[in-house]
C-alpha distance (Angstrom), angle and dihedral (degrees) to the residues before:
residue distance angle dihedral
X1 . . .
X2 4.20 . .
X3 3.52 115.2 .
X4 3.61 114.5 -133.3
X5 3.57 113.1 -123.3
X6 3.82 125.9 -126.5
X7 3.88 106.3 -98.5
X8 3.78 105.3 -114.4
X9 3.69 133.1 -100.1
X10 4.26 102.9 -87.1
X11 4.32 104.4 -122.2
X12 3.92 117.4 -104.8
X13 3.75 113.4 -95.9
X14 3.74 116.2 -72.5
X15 4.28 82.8 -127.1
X16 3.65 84.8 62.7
X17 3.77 89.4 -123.9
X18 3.97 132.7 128.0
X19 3.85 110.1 -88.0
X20 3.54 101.4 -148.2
X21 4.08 124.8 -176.7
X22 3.81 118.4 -141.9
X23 4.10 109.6 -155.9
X24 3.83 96.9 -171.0
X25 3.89 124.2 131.5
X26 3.46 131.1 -157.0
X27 3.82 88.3 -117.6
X28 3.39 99.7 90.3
X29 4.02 91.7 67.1
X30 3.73 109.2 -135.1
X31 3.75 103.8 -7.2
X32 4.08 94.5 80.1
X33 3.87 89.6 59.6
X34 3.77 96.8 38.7
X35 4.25 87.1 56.1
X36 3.62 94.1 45.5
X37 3.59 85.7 53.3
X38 3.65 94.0 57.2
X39 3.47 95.0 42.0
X40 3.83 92.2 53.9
X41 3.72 86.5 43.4
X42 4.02 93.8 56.0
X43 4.35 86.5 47.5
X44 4.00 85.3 54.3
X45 3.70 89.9 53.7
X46 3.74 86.5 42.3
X47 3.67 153.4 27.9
X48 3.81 103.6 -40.2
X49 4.18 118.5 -123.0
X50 3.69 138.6 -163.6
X51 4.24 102.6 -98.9
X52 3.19 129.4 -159.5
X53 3.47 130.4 -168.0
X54 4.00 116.3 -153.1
X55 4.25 87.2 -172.9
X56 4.07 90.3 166.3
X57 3.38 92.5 47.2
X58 3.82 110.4 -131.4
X59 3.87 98.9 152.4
X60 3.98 82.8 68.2
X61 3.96 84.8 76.7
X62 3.39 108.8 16.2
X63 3.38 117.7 65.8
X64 4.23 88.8 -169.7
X65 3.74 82.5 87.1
X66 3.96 89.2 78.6
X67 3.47 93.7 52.9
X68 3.33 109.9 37.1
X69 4.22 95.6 65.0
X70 3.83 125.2 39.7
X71 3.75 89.2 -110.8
X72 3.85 116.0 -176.7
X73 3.33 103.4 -176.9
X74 3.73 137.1 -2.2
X75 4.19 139.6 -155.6
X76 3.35 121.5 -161.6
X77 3.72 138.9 -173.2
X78 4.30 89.7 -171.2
X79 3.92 96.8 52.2
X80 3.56 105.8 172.1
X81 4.12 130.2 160.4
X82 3.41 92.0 -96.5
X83 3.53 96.9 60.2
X84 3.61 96.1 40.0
X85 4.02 91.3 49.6
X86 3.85 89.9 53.1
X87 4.19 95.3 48.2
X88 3.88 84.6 43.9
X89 3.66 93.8 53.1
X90 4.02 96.9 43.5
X91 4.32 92.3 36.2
X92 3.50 96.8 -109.6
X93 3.93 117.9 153.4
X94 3.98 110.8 -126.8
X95 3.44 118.3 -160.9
X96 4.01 116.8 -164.7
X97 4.05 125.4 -144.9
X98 4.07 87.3 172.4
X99 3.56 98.5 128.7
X100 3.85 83.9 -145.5
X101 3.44 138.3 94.5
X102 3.63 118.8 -43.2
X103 3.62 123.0 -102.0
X104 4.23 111.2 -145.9
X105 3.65 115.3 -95.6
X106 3.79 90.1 10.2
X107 4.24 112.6 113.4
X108 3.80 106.1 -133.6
X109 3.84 132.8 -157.5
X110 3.50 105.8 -155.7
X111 3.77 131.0 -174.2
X112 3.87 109.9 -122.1
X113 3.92 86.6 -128.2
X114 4.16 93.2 175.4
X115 3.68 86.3 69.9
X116 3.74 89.8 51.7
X117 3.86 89.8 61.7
X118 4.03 89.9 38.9
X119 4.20 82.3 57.4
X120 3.55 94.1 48.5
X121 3.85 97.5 54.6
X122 3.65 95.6 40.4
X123 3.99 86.7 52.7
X124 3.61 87.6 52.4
X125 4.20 96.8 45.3
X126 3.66 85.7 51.5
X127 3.69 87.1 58.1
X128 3.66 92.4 58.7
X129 4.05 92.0 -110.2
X130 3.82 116.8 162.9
X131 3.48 95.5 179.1
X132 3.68 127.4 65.5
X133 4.10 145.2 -174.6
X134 3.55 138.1 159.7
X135 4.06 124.5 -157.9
X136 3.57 112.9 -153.3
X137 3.87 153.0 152.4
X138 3.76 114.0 -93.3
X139 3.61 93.5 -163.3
X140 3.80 95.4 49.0
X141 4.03 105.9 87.1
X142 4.03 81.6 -162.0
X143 3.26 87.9 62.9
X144 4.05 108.7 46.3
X145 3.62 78.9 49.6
X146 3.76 89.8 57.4
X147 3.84 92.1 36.8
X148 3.75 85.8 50.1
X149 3.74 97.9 54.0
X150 4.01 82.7 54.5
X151 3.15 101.4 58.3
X152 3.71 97.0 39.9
X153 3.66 89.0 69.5
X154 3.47 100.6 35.2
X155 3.96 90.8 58.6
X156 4.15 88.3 40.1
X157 4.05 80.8 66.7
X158 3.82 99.6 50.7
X159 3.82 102.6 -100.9
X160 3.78 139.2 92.9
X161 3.63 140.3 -111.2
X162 3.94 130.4 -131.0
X163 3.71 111.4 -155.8
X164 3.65 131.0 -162.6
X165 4.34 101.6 -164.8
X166 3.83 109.0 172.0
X167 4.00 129.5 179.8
X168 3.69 106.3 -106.6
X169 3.79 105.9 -135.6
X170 3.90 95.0 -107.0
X171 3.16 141.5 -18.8
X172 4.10 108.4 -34.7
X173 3.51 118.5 -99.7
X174 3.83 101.8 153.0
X175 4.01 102.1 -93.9
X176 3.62 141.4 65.1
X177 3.84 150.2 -168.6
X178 4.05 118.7 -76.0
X179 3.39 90.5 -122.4
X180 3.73 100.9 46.0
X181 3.98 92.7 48.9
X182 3.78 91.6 48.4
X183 3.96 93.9 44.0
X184 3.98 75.6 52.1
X185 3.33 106.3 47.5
X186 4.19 82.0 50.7
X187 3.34 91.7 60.0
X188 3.82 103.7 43.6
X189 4.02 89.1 57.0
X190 3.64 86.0 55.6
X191 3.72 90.3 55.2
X192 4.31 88.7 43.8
X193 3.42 89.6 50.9
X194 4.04 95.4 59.8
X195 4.16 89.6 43.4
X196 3.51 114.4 111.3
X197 4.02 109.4 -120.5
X198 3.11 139.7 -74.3
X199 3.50 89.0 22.4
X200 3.95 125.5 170.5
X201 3.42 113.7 -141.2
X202 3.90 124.5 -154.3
X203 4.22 110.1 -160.4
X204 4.15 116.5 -176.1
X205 3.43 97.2 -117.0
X206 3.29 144.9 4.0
X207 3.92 95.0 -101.4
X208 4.14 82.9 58.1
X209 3.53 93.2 45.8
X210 3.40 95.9 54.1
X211 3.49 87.3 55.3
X212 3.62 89.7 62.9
X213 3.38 98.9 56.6
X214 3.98 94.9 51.8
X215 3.80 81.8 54.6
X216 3.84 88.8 52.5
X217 3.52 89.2 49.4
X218 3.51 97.2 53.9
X219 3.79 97.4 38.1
X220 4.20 81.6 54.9
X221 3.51 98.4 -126.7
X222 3.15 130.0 146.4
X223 4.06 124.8 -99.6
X224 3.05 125.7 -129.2
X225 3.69 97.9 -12.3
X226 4.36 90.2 59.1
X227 4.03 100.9 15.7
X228 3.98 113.6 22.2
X229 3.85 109.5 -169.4
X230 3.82 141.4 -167.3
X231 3.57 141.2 -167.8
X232 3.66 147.0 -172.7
X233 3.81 141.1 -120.2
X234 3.36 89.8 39.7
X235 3.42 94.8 -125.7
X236 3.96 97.1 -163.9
X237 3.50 100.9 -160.5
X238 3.92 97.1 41.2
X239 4.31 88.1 39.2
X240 4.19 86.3 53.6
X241 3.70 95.7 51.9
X242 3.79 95.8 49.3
X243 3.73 108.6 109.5
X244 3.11 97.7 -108.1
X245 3.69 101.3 16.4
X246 3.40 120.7 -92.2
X247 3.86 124.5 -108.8
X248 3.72 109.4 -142.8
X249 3.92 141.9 172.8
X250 4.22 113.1 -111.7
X251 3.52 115.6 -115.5
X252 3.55 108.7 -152.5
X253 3.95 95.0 -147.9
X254 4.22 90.2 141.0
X255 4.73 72.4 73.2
X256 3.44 89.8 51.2
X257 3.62 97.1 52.3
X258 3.32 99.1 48.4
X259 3.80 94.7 40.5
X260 3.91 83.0 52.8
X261 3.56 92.2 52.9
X262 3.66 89.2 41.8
X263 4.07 88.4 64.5
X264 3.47 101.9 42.1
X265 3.63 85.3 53.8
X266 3.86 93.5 62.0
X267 4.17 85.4 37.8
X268 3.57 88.7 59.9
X269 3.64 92.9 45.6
X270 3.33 91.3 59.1
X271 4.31 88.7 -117.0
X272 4.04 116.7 132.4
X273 3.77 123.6 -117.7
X274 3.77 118.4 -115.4
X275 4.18 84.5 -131.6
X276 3.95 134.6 -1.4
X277 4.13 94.1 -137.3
X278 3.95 108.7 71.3
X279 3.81 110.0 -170.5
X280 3.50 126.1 -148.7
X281 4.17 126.9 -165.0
X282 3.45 113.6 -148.4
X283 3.91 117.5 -116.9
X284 4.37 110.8 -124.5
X285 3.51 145.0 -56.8
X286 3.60 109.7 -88.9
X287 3.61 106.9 -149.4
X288 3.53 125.2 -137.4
X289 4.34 134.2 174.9
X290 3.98 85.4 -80.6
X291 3.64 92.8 76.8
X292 3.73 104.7 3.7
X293 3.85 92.2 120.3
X294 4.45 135.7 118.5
X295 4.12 90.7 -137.5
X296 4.29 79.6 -170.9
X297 4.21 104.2 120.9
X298 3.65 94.3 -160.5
X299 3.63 114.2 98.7
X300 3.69 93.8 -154.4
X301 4.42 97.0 61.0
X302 3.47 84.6 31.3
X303 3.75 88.1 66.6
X304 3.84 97.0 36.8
X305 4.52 88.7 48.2
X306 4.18 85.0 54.9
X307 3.96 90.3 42.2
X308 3.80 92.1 56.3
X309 4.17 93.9 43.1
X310 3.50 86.4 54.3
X311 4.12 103.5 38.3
X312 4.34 105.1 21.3
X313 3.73 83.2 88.2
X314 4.00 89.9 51.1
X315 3.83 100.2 55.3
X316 3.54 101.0 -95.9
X317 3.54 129.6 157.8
X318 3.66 149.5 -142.2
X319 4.07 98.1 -101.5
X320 4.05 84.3 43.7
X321 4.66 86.5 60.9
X322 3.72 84.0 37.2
X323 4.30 91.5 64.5
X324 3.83 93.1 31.7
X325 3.34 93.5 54.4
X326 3.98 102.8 37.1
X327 3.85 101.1 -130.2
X328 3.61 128.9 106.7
X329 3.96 128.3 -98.7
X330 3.84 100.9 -113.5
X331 4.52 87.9 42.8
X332 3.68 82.5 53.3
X333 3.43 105.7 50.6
X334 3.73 87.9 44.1
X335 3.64 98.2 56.2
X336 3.71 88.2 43.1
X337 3.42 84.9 66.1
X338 3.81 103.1 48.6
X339 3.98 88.6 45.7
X340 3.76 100.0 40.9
X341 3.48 113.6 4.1
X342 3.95 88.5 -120.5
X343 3.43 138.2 105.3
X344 4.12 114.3 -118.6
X345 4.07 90.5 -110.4
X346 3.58 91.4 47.4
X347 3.99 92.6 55.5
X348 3.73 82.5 48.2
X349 3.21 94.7 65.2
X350 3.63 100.1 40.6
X351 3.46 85.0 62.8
X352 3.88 92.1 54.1
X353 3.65 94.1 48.7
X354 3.90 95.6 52.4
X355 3.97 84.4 50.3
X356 3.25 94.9 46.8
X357 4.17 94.8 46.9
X358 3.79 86.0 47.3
X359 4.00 93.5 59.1
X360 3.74 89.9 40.1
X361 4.10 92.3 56.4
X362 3.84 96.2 30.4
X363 3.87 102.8 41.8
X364 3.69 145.8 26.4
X365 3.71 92.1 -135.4
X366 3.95 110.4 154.5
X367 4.34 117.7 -102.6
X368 4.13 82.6 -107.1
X369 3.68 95.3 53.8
X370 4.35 95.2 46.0
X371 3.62 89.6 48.7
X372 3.96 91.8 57.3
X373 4.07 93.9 41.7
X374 4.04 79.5 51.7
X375 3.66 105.7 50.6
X376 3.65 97.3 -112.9
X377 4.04 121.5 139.4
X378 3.61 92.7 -136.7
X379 3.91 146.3 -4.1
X380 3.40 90.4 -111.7
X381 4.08 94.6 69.5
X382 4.21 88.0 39.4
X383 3.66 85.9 66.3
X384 3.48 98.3 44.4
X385 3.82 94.4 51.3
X386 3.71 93.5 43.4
X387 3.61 97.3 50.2
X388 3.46 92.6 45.0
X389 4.21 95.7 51.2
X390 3.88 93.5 35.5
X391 3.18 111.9 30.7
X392 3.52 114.7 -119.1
X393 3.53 133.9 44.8
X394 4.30 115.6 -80.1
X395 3.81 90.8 -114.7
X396 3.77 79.4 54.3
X397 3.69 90.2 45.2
X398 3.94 94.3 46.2
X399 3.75 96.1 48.4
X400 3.85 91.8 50.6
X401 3.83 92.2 54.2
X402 3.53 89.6 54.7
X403 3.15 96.9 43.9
């Protein structure tokens, strides 16, 4: 019997330059074009390769793809065995941007998908919510990881969780059949219907979550004012054409293409990676009619919640809620408590820190400038505060977003 040789090793670009393959299809709605774009921006800040972009996915099956171009490095957001035995056997570096479980040898981004979940609940809690649930997948690790996140901070403030965590028929790929979604969508308004109300409901993604509101619809509730809900992915287009819009946590998959990039750079250079799981956080929630609701019933911290939305940002200060709103300090701070397990000051600065991160990420505004837009007296305090809620300094915090 012949032996069949090993197919050899495809010859480095005659422009000298990486030839990298891009496995990314259009499926996954707006997460394809939001890793390109952090892949091309990592090759701006860098030594510039040949890309290309496999967007239907044929190298998944066919393994003639490997051959066929002098690849010298690949990323792929469909890693499968079959693509990892073929780059194994011709020495090409693979990086994955699965989100799934890792495959040996292979580097993986990964989406830290817990603190998803942990963003959802605290954007809820901040809303004064009491009651809580969280629609999922239960064959979607992703999503118990998301689901888990939830709960976690859901149970951290005293109250429980109802879930609703169904097979999805197959492995996900971001559609369905008619009669699946509809047979669904039935059986998620029976599972509204028995929530107590206002409840603020936490879906996986925002394919799920728009499932929830179709169930909503159906059941006639009301949304957000009976049923709040949230996604994730923040699929913009998808979010926007929600009626009402759809409130969703940011992804921040832009990070994980350029940290992709950023490893198979150092693959292809023949340099080891200090680890082979790269975590991303997400960024926010970005809030949107479905859950843009106070679900407090007294009038009183009602009033003093909408004073500080408008006013954190302008300096204000605890005494200054206290005589807008008509209620004494110490009857304040106590309800503050009950409803959001936060002091008045503290939700005055939370406010101030998610201005402040959104000027960091969104603008290059000078130090000077963000502490005015903020409310703070001088720069000086800004970086204090910042450093000591985040972490790290905001230059810090700017340069790592661009990164």
């Amino acid at each position: 019997m012949e032996l069949q040789s090993e197919p050899e090793r495809p010859r480095a670009p005659a422009l000298g330059r990486p030839c990298v393959l891009v496995v990314a299809s259009p499926i996954w709605e707006e997460s394809a074009g939001r890793i390109l774009k952090g892949i091309a921006r990592y090759q701006r800040e860098h030594s510039p390769w040949e890309v290309h972009w496999d967007y239907h996915g044929f190298s998944v099956f066919d393994t003639g793809w490997f051959t066929r171009q002098p690849w010298t490095g690949v990323i792929s957001r469909h890693t499968n065995a079959l693509q990892v035995d073929s780059c194994r056997r011709l020495g090409i570096p693979i990086v994955d941007v699965n989100n799934a479980e890792q495959i040996p040898g292979v580097p993986n981004v990964v989406l830290r998908n817990c603190a998803v979940g942990r963003l959802g609940g605290e954007h809820f809690i901040e809303r004064g919510f009491r009651n809580f649930a969280f629609c999922g997948f239960s064959n979607e690790p992703w999503s118990c990881e998301r689901r888990n996140g939830f709960v976690e901070v859901v149970k951290s403030f005293g109250r429980e969780c109802a879930l609703l965590d169904r097979d999805y028929p197959g492995t996900y790929t971001g559609g369905c059949t008619p009669k699946w979604e509809s047979e669904e969508i039935e059986s998620i308004a029976r599972w509204l219907d028995g929530l107590p109300k206002p409840v603020g409901v936490m879906s996986c993604n925002d394919f799920r979550a728009l499932q929830v509101l179709y169930a909503a619809q159906h059941l006639g509730v009301r949304v957000p004012e009976e049923v709040a809900v949230l996604g994730a992915n923040d699929d913009e287009a998808r979010c926007e054409l929600a009626n009402p819009p759809l409130s969703s946590v940011a992804t921040n998959h832009l990070r994980s293409g350029y940290v992709a990039a950023e490893a198979l750079d150092c693959l292809m250079g023949q340099r080891a990676l200090d680890k082979s799981i790269l975590t991303i956080n997400p960024v926010e929630v970005v809030t949107r009619q479905s859950t843009d609701i106070l679900a407090v019933d007294d009038p009183k911290i009602a009033k003093a919640v909408n004073f500080i939305q408008q006013n954190a940002c302008r300096g204000t200060n605890v005494d200054s809620v206290c005589r807008h709103a008509g209620i004494a300090r110490t009857q304040l701070e106590e309800k503050f408590r009950k409803f959001f397990a936060r002091t008045p000051q503290s939700e005055i600065r939370r406010i101030q820190l998610a201005r402040v991160r959104q000027l960091l990420q969104d603008t290059d505004l000078p130090l000077d400038s963000i502490s005015e837009l903020c409310g703070f007296k001088h720069p000086e305090y800004l970086i204090v505060f910042f450093k000591r809620e985040m972490g790290v300094s905001p230059g810090r915090f700017r340069r790592g977003l661009r990164a």
